[in-house]
C-alpha positions as CSV (number, residue, x, y, z in Angstrom):
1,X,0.0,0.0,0.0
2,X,1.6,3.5,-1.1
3,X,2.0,6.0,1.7
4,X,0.0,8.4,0.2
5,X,-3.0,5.8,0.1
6,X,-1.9,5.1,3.9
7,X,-2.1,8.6,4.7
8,X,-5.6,9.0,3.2
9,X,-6.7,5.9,4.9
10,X,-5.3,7.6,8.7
11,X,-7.4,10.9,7.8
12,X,-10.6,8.9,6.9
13,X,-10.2,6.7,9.9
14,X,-9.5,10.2,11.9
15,X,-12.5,11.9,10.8
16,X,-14.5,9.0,11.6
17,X,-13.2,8.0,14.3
18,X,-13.8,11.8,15.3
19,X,-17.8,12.0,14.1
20,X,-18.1,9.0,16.2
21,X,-16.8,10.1,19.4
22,X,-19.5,13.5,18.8
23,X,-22.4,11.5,18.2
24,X,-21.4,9.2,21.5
25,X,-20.2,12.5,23.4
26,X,-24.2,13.7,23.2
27,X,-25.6,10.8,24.6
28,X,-22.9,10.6,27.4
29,X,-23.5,14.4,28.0
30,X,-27.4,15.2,27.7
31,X,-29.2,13.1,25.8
32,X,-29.2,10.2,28.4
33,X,-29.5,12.9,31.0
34,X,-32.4,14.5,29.4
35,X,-34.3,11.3,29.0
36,X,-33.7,10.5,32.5
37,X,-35.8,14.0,33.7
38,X,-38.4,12.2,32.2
39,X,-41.0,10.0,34.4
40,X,-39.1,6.2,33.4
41,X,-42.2,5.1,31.5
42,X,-41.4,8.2,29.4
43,X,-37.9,8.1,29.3
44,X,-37.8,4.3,28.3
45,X,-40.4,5.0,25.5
46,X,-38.4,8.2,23.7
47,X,-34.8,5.6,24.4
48,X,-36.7,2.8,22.8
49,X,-37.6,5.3,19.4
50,X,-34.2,6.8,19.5
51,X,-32.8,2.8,19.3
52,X,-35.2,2.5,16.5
53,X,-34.3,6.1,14.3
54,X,-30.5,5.6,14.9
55,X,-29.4,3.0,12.9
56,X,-29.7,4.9,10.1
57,X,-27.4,4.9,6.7
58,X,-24.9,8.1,7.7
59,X,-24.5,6.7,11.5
60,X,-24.0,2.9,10.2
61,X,-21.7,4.0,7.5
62,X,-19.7,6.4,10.1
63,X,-19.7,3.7,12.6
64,X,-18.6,0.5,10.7
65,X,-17.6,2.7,7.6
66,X,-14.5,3.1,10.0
67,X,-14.2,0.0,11.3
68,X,-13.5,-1.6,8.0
69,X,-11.0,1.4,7.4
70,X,-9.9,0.8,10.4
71,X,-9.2,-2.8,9.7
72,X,-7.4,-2.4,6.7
73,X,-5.4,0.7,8.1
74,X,-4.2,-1.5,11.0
75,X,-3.5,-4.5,9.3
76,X,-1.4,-3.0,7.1
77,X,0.1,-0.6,9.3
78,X,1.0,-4.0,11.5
79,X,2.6,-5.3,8.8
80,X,4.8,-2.0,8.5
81,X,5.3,-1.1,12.0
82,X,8.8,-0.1,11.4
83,X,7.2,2.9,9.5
84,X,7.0,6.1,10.9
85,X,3.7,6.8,12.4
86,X,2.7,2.9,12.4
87,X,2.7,1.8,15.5
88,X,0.2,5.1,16.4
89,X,-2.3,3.8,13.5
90,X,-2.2,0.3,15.3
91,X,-3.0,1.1,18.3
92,X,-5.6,4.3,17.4
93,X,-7.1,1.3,15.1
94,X,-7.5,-1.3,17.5
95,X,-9.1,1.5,20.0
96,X,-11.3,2.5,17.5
97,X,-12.6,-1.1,17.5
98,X,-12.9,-1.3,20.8
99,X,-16.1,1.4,20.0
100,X,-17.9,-1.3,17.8
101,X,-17.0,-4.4,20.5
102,X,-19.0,-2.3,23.0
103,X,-21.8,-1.5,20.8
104,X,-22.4,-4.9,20.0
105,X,-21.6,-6.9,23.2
106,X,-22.9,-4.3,25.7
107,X,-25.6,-1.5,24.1
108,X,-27.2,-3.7,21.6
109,X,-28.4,-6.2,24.0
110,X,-29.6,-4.0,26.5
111,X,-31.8,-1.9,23.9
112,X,-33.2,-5.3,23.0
113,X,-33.9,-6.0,26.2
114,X,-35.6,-2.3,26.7
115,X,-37.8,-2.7,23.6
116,X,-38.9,-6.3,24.7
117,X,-40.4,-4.6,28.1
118,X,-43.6,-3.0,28.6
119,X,-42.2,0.9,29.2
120,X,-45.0,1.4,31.4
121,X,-44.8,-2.0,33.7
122,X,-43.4,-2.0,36.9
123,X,-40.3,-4.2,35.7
124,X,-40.0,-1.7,32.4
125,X,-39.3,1.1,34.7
126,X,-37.2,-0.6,37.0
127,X,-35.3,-2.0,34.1
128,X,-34.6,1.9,32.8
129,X,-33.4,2.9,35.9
130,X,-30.8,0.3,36.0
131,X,-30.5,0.6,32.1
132,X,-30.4,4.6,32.6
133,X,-26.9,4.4,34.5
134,X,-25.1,0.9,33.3
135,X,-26.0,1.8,29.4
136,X,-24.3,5.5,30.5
137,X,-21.5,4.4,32.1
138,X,-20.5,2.0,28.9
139,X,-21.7,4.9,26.6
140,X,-18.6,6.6,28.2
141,X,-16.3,4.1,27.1
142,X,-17.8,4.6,23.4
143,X,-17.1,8.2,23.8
144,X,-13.2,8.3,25.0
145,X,-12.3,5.3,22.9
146,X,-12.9,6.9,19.5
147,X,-11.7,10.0,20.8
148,X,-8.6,8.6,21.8
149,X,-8.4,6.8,18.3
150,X,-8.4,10.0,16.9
151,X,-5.7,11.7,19.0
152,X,-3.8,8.8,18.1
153,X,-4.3,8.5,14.5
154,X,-3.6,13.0,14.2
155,X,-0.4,11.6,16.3
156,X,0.5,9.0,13.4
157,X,-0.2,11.3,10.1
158,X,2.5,14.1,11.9
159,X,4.6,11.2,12.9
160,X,4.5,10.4,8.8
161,X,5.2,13.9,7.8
C-alpha cells in the first residue's frame, strides 16, 4: 500500500473515528440525562424510538464505515510497524474497535432487552433505571475510545510527515 493511500486511509479513519466520538459524546452528556428527567415510562419509551431512528445509513456508515477502514489501516500498518507513524495507527485502530466491540456486546443487548419490556410496567421502569446508569456508564467508554483513536491517528499522520 503507497504512503500516500496510507495517509488518506489515517485521515478517513481520523475523521471517523472523530464524528463517532460527537455523536457518543451527546448521549454521554445530555441526551441520556435528558431522557432520565423524564417520568421512566417516558424516558424508556423516547430511548426505545431513539434505538429504533438511529441506525440509520450516515451513523452505520460512520460507525462501521470506519471499522473496516480501520481494519485495513491496522492491518497494514502492523505489517509495517517499522514505518514512521505505524505503531500510532495500530493502536488508534485497534481502540477505534474497541467502539464497535462495545456497541455490539454491551448496548445492543440492553436496547433489545428495553424494547422487549412493557415501558409502562413495573419491571420496564425498574429495568430503565438500571438501564439509565449501566448503558451511560459504557456509553462513556464509546465516547473516550474513538476520541482517543483519533488523537492517536492526528499523532501518526505528523509522525509520517
Amino acid at each position: 500500500m503507497s504512503e500516500q493511500t496510507m495517509r488518506v486511509l489515517t485521515m478517513v479513519a481520523l475523521l471517523g473515528s472523530a464524528l463517532v466520538a460527537g455523536v457518543f459524546f451527546a448521549f454521554s452528556t445530555f441526551v441520556m440525562k435528558g431522557l432520565g428527567y423524564l417520568p421512566a415510562a417516558r424516558g424508556a419509551e423516547a430511548m426505545n424510538a431513539i434505538n429504533v431512528a438511529a441506525p440509520t445509513a450516515g451513523l452505520m456508515v460512520a460507525m462501521f464505515g470506519t471499522a473496516l477502514v480501520c481494519l485495513v489501516l491496522g492491518t497494514a500498518s502492523f505489517v509495517r510497524l517499522g514505518d514512521d507513524g505505524a505503531a500510532y495507527r495500530v493502536l488508534g485502530c485497534a481502540l477505534y474497535m474497541v467502539t464497535i466491540l462495545v456497541t455490539i456486546f454491551y448496548h445492543v443487548p440492553r436496547n433489545d432487552a428495553l424494547a422487549a419490556l412493557d415501558p409502562a410496567s413495573a419491571e420496564g421502569m425498574a429495568y430503565w433505571k438500571e438501564y439509565l446508569v449501566q448503558w451511560t456508564t459504557w456509553n462513556h467508554v464509546r465516547t473516550v475510545a474513538p476520541l482517543g483513536a483519533a488523537a492517536l491517528l492526528a499523532i501518526a499522520l505528523r509522525k509520517a510527515g
